[in-house]
C-alpha positions as CSV (number, residue, x, y, z in Angstrom):
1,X,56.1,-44.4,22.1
2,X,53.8,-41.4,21.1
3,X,52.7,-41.1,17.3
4,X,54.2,-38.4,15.4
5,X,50.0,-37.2,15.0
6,X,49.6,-36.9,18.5
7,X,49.9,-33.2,20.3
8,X,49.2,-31.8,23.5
9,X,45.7,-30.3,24.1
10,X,45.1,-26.6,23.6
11,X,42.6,-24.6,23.6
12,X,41.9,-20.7,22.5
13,X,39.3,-18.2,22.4
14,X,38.0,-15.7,19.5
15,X,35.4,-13.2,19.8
16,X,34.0,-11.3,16.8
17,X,31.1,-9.3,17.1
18,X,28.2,-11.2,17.7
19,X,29.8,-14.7,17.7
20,X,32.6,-16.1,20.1
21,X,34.6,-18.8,19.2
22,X,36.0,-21.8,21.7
23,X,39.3,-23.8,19.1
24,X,40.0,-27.2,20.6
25,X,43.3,-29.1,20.2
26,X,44.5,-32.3,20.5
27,X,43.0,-34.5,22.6
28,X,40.5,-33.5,25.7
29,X,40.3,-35.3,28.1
30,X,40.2,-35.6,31.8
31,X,43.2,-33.6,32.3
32,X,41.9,-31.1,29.8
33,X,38.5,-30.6,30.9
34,X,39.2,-28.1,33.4
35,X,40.6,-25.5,30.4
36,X,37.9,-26.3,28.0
37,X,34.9,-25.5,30.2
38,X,36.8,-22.3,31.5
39,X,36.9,-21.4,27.9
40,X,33.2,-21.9,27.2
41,X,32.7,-20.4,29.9
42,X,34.9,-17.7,28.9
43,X,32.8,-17.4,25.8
44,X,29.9,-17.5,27.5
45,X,30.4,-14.4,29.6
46,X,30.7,-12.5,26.1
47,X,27.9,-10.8,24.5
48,X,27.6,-13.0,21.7
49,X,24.4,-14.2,20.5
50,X,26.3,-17.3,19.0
51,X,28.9,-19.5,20.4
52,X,30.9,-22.0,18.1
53,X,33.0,-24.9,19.3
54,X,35.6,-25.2,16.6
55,X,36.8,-29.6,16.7
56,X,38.7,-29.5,13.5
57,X,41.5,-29.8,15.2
58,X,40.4,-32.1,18.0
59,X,41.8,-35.8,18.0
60,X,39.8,-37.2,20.5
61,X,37.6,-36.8,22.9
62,X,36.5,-38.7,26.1
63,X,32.8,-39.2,28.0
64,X,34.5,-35.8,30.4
65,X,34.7,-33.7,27.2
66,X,31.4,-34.8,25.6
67,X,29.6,-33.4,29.3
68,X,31.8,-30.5,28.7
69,X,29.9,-30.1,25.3
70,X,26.0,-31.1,26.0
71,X,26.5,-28.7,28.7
72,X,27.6,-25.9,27.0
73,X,25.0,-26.8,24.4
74,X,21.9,-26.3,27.2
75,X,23.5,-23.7,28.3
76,X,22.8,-22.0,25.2
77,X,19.5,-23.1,25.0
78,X,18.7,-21.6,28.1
79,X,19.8,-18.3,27.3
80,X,18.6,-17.9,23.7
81,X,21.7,-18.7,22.3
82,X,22.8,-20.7,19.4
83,X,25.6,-23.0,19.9
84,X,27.2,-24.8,17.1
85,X,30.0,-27.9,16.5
86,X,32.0,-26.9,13.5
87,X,34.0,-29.0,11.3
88,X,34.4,-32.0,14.1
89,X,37.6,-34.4,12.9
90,X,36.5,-37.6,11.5
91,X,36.8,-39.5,14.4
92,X,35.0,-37.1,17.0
93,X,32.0,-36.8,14.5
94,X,32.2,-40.8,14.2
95,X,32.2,-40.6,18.6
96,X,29.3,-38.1,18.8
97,X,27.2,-40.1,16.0
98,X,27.6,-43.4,17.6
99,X,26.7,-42.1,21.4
100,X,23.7,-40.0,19.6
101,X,25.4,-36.8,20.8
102,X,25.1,-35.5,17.2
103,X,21.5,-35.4,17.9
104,X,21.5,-33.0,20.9
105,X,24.2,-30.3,19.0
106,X,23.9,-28.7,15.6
107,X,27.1,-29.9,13.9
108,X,28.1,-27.8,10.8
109,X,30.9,-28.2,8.0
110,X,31.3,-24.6,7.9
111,X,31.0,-21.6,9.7
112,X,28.9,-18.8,7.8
Protein backbone atom coordinates (compact mmCIF):
# COMPACT_ATOMS: atom_id res chain seq x y z
CA UNK A 1 0.00 0.00 0.00
CA UNK A 2 1.53 3.43 -0.84
CA UNK A 3 1.07 6.30 1.88
CA UNK A 4 -1.27 9.02 1.00
CA UNK A 5 2.37 11.37 1.45
CA UNK A 6 4.04 9.64 -1.10
CA UNK A 7 4.24 11.15 -4.90
CA UNK A 8 5.97 10.52 -7.98
CA UNK A 9 9.26 12.28 -8.63
CA UNK A 10 9.31 15.50 -10.58
CA UNK A 11 11.51 17.72 -11.40
CA UNK A 12 11.45 21.54 -13.08
CA UNK A 13 13.63 24.20 -14.09
CA UNK A 14 13.47 28.14 -13.42
CA UNK A 15 15.85 30.64 -14.83
CA UNK A 16 15.82 34.27 -13.70
CA UNK A 17 18.41 36.47 -14.53
CA UNK A 18 21.47 35.55 -12.97
CA UNK A 19 20.29 32.59 -11.00
CA UNK A 20 18.73 29.15 -12.36
CA UNK A 21 16.73 27.08 -10.36
CA UNK A 22 16.66 23.00 -10.47
CA UNK A 23 12.78 22.11 -8.03
CA UNK A 24 13.00 18.46 -6.90
CA UNK A 25 9.93 16.28 -6.07
CA UNK A 26 9.18 13.40 -4.38
CA UNK A 27 11.55 10.92 -4.06
CA UNK A 28 14.88 10.59 -6.28
CA UNK A 29 16.17 7.92 -6.70
CA UNK A 30 17.69 5.48 -9.06
CA UNK A 31 14.89 5.72 -11.49
CA UNK A 32 15.05 9.45 -11.14
CA UNK A 33 18.54 10.22 -11.46
CA UNK A 34 18.62 10.24 -15.04
CA UNK A 35 15.99 13.60 -15.02
CA UNK A 36 17.61 15.21 -12.22
CA UNK A 37 21.16 15.46 -13.54
CA UNK A 38 19.67 16.42 -17.16
CA UNK A 39 18.15 19.24 -15.25
CA UNK A 40 21.28 20.48 -13.55
CA UNK A 41 22.66 20.07 -16.38
CA UNK A 42 20.05 21.97 -18.00
CA UNK A 43 20.83 24.72 -15.48
CA UNK A 44 24.13 24.49 -15.98
CA UNK A 45 24.22 25.40 -19.66
CA UNK A 46 22.50 28.79 -18.55
CA UNK A 47 24.32 31.86 -17.90
CA UNK A 48 23.75 32.08 -14.44
CA UNK A 49 26.31 32.87 -12.03
CA UNK A 50 24.20 30.93 -9.32
CA UNK A 51 22.57 27.67 -9.43
CA UNK A 52 19.98 26.57 -6.56
CA UNK A 53 18.73 23.11 -5.91
CA UNK A 54 15.33 23.69 -4.46
CA UNK A 55 14.66 20.02 -1.81
CA UNK A 56 11.68 21.48 -0.14
CA UNK A 57 9.70 19.35 -1.75
CA UNK A 58 11.95 16.30 -1.88
CA UNK A 59 11.00 13.14 0.29
CA UNK A 60 13.94 11.24 -0.04
CA UNK A 61 16.77 10.79 -1.49
CA UNK A 62 19.20 7.78 -2.14
CA UNK A 63 23.34 7.44 -2.28
CA UNK A 64 22.42 7.90 -6.64
CA UNK A 65 20.91 11.33 -5.89
CA UNK A 66 23.38 12.54 -3.29
CA UNK A 67 26.36 11.89 -6.34
CA UNK A 68 23.89 13.66 -8.42
CA UNK A 69 24.26 16.65 -5.91
CA UNK A 70 28.23 16.68 -4.84
CA UNK A 71 28.60 16.70 -8.44
CA UNK A 72 26.76 19.38 -9.45
CA UNK A 73 28.23 21.11 -6.34
CA UNK A 74 32.07 20.66 -7.97
CA UNK A 75 30.82 21.48 -10.91
CA UNK A 76 30.13 24.81 -9.66
CA UNK A 77 33.27 25.16 -8.06
CA UNK A 78 34.99 24.57 -11.03
CA UNK A 79 33.47 27.24 -12.93
CA UNK A 80 33.17 30.03 -10.46
CA UNK A 81 29.84 29.37 -9.67
CA UNK A 82 27.84 29.29 -6.46
CA UNK A 83 25.61 26.47 -5.94
CA UNK A 84 23.26 26.26 -3.15
CA UNK A 85 20.71 23.51 -1.24
CA UNK A 86 17.61 25.54 -0.30
CA UNK A 87 15.11 24.71 2.19
CA UNK A 88 16.05 20.60 2.15
CA UNK A 89 12.83 18.63 3.93
CA UNK A 90 13.58 17.41 7.30
CA UNK A 91 14.51 14.21 6.46
CA UNK A 92 17.01 14.92 3.44
CA UNK A 93 18.77 17.60 5.72
CA UNK A 94 18.78 14.84 8.60
CA UNK A 95 20.40 12.31 5.38
CA UNK A 96 23.04 14.91 4.15
CA UNK A 97 24.07 15.77 7.97
CA UNK A 98 24.52 12.29 9.00
CA UNK A 99 26.66 11.23 5.65
CA UNK A 100 28.58 14.75 6.24
CA UNK A 101 27.26 15.90 2.82
CA UNK A 102 26.09 19.03 4.54
CA UNK A 103 29.66 19.80 4.79
CA UNK A 104 30.61 19.73 1.09
CA UNK A 105 27.18 22.02 -0.03
CA UNK A 106 26.01 25.41 1.35
CA UNK A 107 22.55 24.54 2.60
CA UNK A 108 20.32 27.68 3.04
CA UNK A 109 16.64 28.15 4.69
CA UNK A 110 16.01 30.80 2.23
CA UNK A 111 16.73 31.93 -0.98
CA UNK A 112 17.74 35.76 -1.09
Amino acid sequence: MISPSWQPFSVTVSSDGDSATVFLRGELDLSGVDRAREAVEQAEASDATLLVLDLSQLDFIDSTGLEVLLRAARRAHNNGRRLIVARPSRYVRRLLELTAIDQSLDIVDDVV
